[in-house]
N, C-alpha and C positions, 0 to 999 in steps of 0.2 A: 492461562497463557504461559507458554513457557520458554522466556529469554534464553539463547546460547548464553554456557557460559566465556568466561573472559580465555585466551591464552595467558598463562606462566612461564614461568622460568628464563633463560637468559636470549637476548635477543628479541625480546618483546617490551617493548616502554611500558613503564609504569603509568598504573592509572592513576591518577591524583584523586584527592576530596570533591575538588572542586569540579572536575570531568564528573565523577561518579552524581555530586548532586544535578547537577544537569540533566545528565543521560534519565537519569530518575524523571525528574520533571519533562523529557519528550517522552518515556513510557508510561509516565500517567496520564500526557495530555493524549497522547493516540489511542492510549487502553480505554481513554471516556468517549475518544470522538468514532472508534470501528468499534462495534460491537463483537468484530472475528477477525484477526491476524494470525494468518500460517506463518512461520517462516518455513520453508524445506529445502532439505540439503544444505545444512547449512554445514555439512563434512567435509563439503567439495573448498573448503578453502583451506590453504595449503598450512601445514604446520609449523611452518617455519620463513621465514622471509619476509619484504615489506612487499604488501597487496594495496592495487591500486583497486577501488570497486567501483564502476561505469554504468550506468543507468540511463535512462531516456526522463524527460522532466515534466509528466502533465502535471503537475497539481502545484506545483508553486510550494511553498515553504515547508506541505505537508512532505513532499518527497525526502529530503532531507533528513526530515525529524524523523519520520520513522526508519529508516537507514539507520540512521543513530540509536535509536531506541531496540533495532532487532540484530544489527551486527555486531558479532563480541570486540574485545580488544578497545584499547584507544584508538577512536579514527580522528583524523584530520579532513577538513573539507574546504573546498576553491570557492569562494565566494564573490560577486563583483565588490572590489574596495567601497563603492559606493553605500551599498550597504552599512558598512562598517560605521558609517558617519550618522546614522538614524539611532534617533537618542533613542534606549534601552532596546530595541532591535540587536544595536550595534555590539552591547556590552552580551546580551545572550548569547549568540551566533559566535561569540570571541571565545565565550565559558565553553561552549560546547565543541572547540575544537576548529572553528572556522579560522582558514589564513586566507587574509586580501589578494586579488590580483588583480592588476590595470590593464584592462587590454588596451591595445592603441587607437579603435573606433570610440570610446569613452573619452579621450584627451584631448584636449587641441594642440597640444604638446608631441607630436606625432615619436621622434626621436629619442625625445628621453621618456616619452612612453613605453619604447619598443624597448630601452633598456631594463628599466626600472621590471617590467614584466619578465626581461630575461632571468635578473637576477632572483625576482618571487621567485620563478621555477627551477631555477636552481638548488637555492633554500628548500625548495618540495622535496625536491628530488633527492638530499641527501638526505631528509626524514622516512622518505619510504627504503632508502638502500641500505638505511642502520634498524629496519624491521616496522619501519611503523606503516600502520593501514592510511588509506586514501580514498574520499569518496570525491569523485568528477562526475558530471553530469556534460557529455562531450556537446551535445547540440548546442553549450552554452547560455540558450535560455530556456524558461517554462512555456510552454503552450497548450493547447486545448487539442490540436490534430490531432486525425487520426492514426498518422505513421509516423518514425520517427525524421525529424527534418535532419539536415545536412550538419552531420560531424563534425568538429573542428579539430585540427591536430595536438591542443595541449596536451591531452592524455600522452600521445604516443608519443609526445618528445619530453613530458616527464618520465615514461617508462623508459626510454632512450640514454637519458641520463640516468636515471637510479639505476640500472642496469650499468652504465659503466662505472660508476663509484662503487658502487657493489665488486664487481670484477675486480678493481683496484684493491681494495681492501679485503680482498679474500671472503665475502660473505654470501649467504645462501642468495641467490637470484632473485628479484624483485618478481613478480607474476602480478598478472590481467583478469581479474575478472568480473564478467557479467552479470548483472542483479536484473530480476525482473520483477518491476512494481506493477502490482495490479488490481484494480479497484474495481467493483460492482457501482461506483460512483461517488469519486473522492471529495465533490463539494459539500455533500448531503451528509446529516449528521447522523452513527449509529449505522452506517453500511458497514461493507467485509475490503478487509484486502489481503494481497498474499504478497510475500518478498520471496521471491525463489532464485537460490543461490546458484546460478550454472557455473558448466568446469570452465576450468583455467583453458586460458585463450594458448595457442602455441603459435610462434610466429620464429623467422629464421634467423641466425643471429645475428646479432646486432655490429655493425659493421668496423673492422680494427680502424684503429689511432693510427694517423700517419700525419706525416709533417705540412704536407701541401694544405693548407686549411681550406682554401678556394674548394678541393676537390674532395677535402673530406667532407665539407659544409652540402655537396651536392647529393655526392652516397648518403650522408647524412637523411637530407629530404626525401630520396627516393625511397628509403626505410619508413620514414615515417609516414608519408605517402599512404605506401603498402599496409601501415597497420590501422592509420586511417578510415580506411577505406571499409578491411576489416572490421573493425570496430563498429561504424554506421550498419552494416552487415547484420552485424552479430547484435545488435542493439535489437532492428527490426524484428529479430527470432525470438527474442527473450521477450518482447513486449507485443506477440502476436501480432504486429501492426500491419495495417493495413491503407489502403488508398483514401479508401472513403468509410465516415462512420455506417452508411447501408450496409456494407462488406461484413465490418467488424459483427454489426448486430447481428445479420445472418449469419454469423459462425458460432458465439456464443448461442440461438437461438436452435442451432442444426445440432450442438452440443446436448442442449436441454433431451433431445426429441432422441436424439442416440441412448442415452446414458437412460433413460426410462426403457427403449426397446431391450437394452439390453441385460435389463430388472428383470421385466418380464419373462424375456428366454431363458435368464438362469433359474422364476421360483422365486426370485429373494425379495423383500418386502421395496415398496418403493420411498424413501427416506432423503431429505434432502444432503445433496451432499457439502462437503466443506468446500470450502473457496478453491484450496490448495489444490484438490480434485476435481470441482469444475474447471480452473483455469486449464491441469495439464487436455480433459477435454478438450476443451477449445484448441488446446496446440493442437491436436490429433485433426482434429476435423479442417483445419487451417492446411494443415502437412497435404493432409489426402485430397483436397480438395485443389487446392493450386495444383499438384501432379495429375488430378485426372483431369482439370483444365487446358494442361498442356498432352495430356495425352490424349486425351477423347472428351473435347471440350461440348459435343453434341448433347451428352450424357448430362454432363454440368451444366449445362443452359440451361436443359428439358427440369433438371433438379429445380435450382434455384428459382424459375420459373413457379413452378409448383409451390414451392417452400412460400414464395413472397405471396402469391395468393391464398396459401391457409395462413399464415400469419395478418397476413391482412384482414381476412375475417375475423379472427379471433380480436384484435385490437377494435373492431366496431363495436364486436359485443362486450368491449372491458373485461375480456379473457385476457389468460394467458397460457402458454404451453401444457404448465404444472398442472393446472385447473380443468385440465380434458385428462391429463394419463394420471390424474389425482382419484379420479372421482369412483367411486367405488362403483360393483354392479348395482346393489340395494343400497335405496336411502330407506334407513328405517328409524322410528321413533326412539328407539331404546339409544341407536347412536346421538340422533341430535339429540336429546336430553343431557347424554352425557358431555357431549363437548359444549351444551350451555351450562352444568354448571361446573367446568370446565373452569371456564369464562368467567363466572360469577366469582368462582374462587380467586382465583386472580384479581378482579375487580376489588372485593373487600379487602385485599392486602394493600391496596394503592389508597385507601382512606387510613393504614397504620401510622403509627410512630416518625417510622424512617419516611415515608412520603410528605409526609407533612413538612419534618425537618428538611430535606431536600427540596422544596421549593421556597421556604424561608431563606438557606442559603446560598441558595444557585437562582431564583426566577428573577429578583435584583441584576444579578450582573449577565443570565443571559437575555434577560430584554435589551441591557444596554448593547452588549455585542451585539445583536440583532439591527440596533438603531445602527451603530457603527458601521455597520458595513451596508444598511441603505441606504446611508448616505454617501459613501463611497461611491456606491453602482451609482447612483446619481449625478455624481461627477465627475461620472465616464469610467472609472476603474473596470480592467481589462478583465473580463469571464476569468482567467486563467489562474490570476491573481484572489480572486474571491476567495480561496479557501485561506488563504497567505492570510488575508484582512482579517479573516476571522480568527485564525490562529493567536496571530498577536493581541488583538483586542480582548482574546479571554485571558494570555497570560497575565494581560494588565488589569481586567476589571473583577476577575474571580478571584483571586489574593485578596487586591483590595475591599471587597464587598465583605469576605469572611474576616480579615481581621475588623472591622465598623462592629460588623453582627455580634463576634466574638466577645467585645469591646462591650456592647453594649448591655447582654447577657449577663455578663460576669459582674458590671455593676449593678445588675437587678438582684443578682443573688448575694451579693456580698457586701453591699454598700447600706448601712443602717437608715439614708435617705431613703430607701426604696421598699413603697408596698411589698413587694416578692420576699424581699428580704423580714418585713415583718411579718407574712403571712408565716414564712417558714422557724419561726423562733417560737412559732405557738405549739410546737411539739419540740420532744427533745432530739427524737431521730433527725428530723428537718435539721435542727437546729445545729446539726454536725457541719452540715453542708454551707454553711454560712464557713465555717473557723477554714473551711481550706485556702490556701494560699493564691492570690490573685493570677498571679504567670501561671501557676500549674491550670486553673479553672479557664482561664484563656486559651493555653494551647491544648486543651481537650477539646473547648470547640470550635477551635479553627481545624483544628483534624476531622472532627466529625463532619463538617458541614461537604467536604470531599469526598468522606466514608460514605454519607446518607444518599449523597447523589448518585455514586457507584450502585450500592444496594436497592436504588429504587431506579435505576438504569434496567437492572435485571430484572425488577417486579412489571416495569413497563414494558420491555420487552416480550417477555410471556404474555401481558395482556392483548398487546397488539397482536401478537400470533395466534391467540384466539379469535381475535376478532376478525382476524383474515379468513379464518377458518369456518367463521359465522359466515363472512359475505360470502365466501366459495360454495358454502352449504345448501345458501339460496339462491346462487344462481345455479349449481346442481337441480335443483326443484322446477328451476324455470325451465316447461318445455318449448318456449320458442327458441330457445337456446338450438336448440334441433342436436341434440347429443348426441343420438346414437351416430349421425353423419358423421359430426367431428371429429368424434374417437375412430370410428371405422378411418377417415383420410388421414387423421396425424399417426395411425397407425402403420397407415399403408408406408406414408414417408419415413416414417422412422428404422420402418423395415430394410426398406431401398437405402438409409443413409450405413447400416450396420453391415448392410449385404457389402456395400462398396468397400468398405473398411475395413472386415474382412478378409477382402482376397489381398491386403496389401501390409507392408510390415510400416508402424508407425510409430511414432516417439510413446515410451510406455511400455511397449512390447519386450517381452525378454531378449529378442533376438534384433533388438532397436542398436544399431551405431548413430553414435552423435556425429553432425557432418565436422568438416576441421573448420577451424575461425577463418571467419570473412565468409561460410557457407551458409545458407539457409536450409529450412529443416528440410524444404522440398527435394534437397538435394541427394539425401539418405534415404527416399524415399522408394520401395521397392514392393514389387508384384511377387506374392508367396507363390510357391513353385507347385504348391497344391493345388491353385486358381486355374480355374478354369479360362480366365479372361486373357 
């Protein structure tokens, strides 16, 4: 995995100790729970000046943390106060750069709510205009939708501000920009995601200081209005969002079936791709599909139509896409052998050293998190939040499990009470291992029991991909599967989805302009001049 590094030099806040152990512990806790984090472009953010970074919020606590864990620099992030007052939640989210804010629906204080709120963003606002970054999350809260919901204006009137303190003191201009978080399925453990860094927002300037405050207060609104609005816009683009999850699925799903067609036309092997490359598919198929919907929407029916009827079959038979434009011409012995002992081999590493050790010090604290959070969903906690309960409940019970274990180890080996300890005095090599020093024989294995679980993260995942690879094998074999249909129709469609995409320029393309903020991608969306259409 590999983290941007931090900005230097002058005009950027200093990281602390304390920022950096944090930051550490959300890159360890997201590098255990996604098995693949892209970050891309992460160039496009400006070199110089305080950056605001705006996202959409499906996943609850996880959004955040990974933010934190893949964006360089010290960031600061808007948190509800409420938060702040949850014992050891309150003290993490503080380490890691979280500042409180009251909004006035929160209070029954309505007045000195609205101020108290003024003055937080104020305070924000001249942290980003002396260079420092900011993560907002505009919709205000986490949800489960499928599109982005309705904007709120903080963002734009902290940019409003940091933008004029900035101008006042001579300093490089605060900028906007769009992060797009996206998950193959952010409550499940050991999925992929991608954080993909879009350009800087451009909006018109920000409107001069005049004395009438009544009418500066109005121009005021009508700016922030305008970036508002943007913003929701541009949020929608960055997070392919959509109406409904049916939509969503059919575009990733019309992705899959492109991105194999268009293996096959070049000759090149079919190989799965990385997230960061499925996502920008999806944009692409998203792009082209809303514009030929609005342009020849007969075409897009007659598609999608299609589409939801082979997918539909395929989900009866516990297919999926991959598993028709996977499946070779020949099944022959000589292959299955080899991908079982494939398999095998994989299996016998998962009875080593490191597996063993990895469920000694991790199947204690994640059964408890497990328990934790069904009892949660039991007393109503919202889908959205599920990832959030589990988040926190490992902070709390995977520490504490490996220092007990660590604890308890180290007086097996060191403590003259203890069998282990005599069994190892009866050699003299053993017998070294006893003289070593208590703390140091501790924090060796409260490290390791994180190290072991990482390492057998990877042996288990290998295994599981073999084993996919097993059950793909033999539903290959199975001729009521009726194969040769299937591949003939997801071909046909896939053909039809590259044909359409073709005659038209889409995000990805060299000759691709990105539309300007508050646009969507449909709007750069254009018919190549070579197209016959």
């Amino acid at each position: 995995m590999r983290w941007p590094k931090d900005p230097s030099g002058k005009g950027h806040p200093k990281i602390n100790r304390i920022y950096r152990l944090m930051r550490r512990l959300s890159r360890s806790i997201v590098s255990i729970w996604f098995r693949e984090i892209n970050i891309v472009d992460d160039e496009n953010i400006p070199p110089e000046g305080g950056v605001i970074f705006i996202s959409w919020h499906p996943s609850g606590l996880i959004d955040p943390m990974l933010m934190h864990a893949s964006l360089p620099g010290k960031l600061s992030m808007i948190a509800k106060h409420t938060l702040f007052k949850v014992p050891i939640l309150g003290r993490l989210i503080r380490g890691a750069g979280a500042v409180p804010i009251e909004r006035s629906q929160d209070s029954t204080d309505q007045a000195g709510s609205k101020n108290r709120n003024r003055q937080q963003l104020d305070s924000v606002a001249s942290v980003v205009a002396n260079g420092g970054r900011l993560i907002i999350f505009p919709e205000g809260t986490t949800h489960t939708d499928s599109t982005v919901k309705r904007a709120r204006s903080g963002a734009a009137r902290i940019l409003l501000a940091a933008r004029r303190k900035a101008q006042i003191e001579g300093k490089p201009q605060p900028q906007l920009v769009p992060v797009g978080l996206h998950y193959s399925e952010s409550q499940t453990f050991r999925e992929r995601a991608a954080v993909i860094v879009e350009r800087v927002m451009d909006f018109r300037e920000i409107p001069v200081l005049i004395e009438d405050e009544e009418e500066l207060d109005r121009i005021d609104r009508v700016w922030v209005s305008e970036v508002t609005d943007a913003i929701e816009t541009e949020l929608k683009r960055a997070s392919l969002s959509k109406t409904t999850w049916r939509e969503r699925t059919l575009i990733w799903k019309g992705r899959s079936l492109a991105y194999a067609e268009k293996i096959r036309q070049t000759g090149g092997k079919l190989v799965k791709p990385t997230y960061a490359e499925s996502v920008m598919g999806a944009r692409r198929v998203r792009a082209g599909w809303e514009y030929l919907a609005s342009k020849d929407p007969s075409t897009t029916t007659k598609m999608v139509d299609d589409c939801e009827q082979h997918f539909e079959q395929l989900e009866q038979r516990n297919l999926t896409p991959l598993d028709v434009d996977a499946r070779p011409d020949r099944l022959t012995r000589s292959a299955s052998a080899k991908l079982f002992v494939s398999w095998a081999w994989s299996a016998v590493w998962m009875f080593g050293l490191i597996s063993w050790s990895a469920v000694f010090g991790n199947l204690v604290p994640y059964r408890a998190n497990a328990t934790a959070v069904k009892i949660m969903k039991k007393r109503g906690a919202d889908q959205s939040i599920i990832g959030t309960l589990k988040v926190i409940s490992a902070v709390i019970f995977f520490p504490l499990w490996w220092i007990i274990a660590s604890g308890v180890l180290t007086w097996l080996l060191l403590s003259t009470d203890s069998p282990v300890n005599e069994f190892l005095q009866m050699h003299y090599l053993l017998a070294a291992l006893t003289d070593l020093p208590f703390v140091l024989v501790s924090i060796i294995f409260f490290l390791w029991w994180p190290t072991s679980a990482k390492l057998h993260l990877r042996l288990y995942a290998r295994l599981v991909v073999k084993t996919r690879q097993l059950q793909r094998w033999k539903a290959w074999k199975d001729d009521e599967n009726n194969w040769e249909e299937l591949v003939v129709r997801q071909r046909r469609l896939a053909g039809r989805l590259v044909g359409l995409g073709e005659g038209l320029i889409l995000p990805g393309d060299e000759d691709w302009i990105d539309p300007p903020a508050g646009k969507d991608d449909v709007e750069s969306v254009q018919r190549r001049l070579s197209s016959s259409a």
